[in-house]
C-alpha positions, 0 to 999 in steps of 0.5 A: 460351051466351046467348039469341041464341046468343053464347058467351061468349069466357072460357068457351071461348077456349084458349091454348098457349104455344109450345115457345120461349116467344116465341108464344101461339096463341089459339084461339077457339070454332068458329063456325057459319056458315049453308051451311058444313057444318063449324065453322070454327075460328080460331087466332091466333098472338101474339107478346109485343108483341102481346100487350101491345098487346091487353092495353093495348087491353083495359085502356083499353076496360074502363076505359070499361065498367061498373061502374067500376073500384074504386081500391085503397085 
């Protein structure tokens, strides 16, 4: 957990692939929020076409991130 109480996301994100094999259920870390007694917890149910869209979304933001990508050889 960092100094301004972020946790970060691949520590704690969890994911199952369901029974068919056509759905991923993505699990975040509970969040705390200020008059809520309990943690809530958020899962997101994902099929293949989502998950590849997030993937390409990933792809394109870390493309702009540092440091640069090293280009194969």
């Amino acid at each position: 957990m960092s100094d301004d109480g972020r946790v970060p996301l691949g520590w704690a994100v969890t994911y199952k692939v369901s029974a068919d094999q056509r759905r991923v259920r993505m699990h975040l870390p509970p969040l705390r929020f200020a008059g809520v007694r309990k943690p809530v917890s958020i899962y997101m149910d994902l099929d293949a076409e989502a998950v590849d869209a997030f993937q390409r979304q990933l792809a394109e933001i870390r493309a702009q991130m540092l440091p640069a990508l090293c280009e194969p050889p």
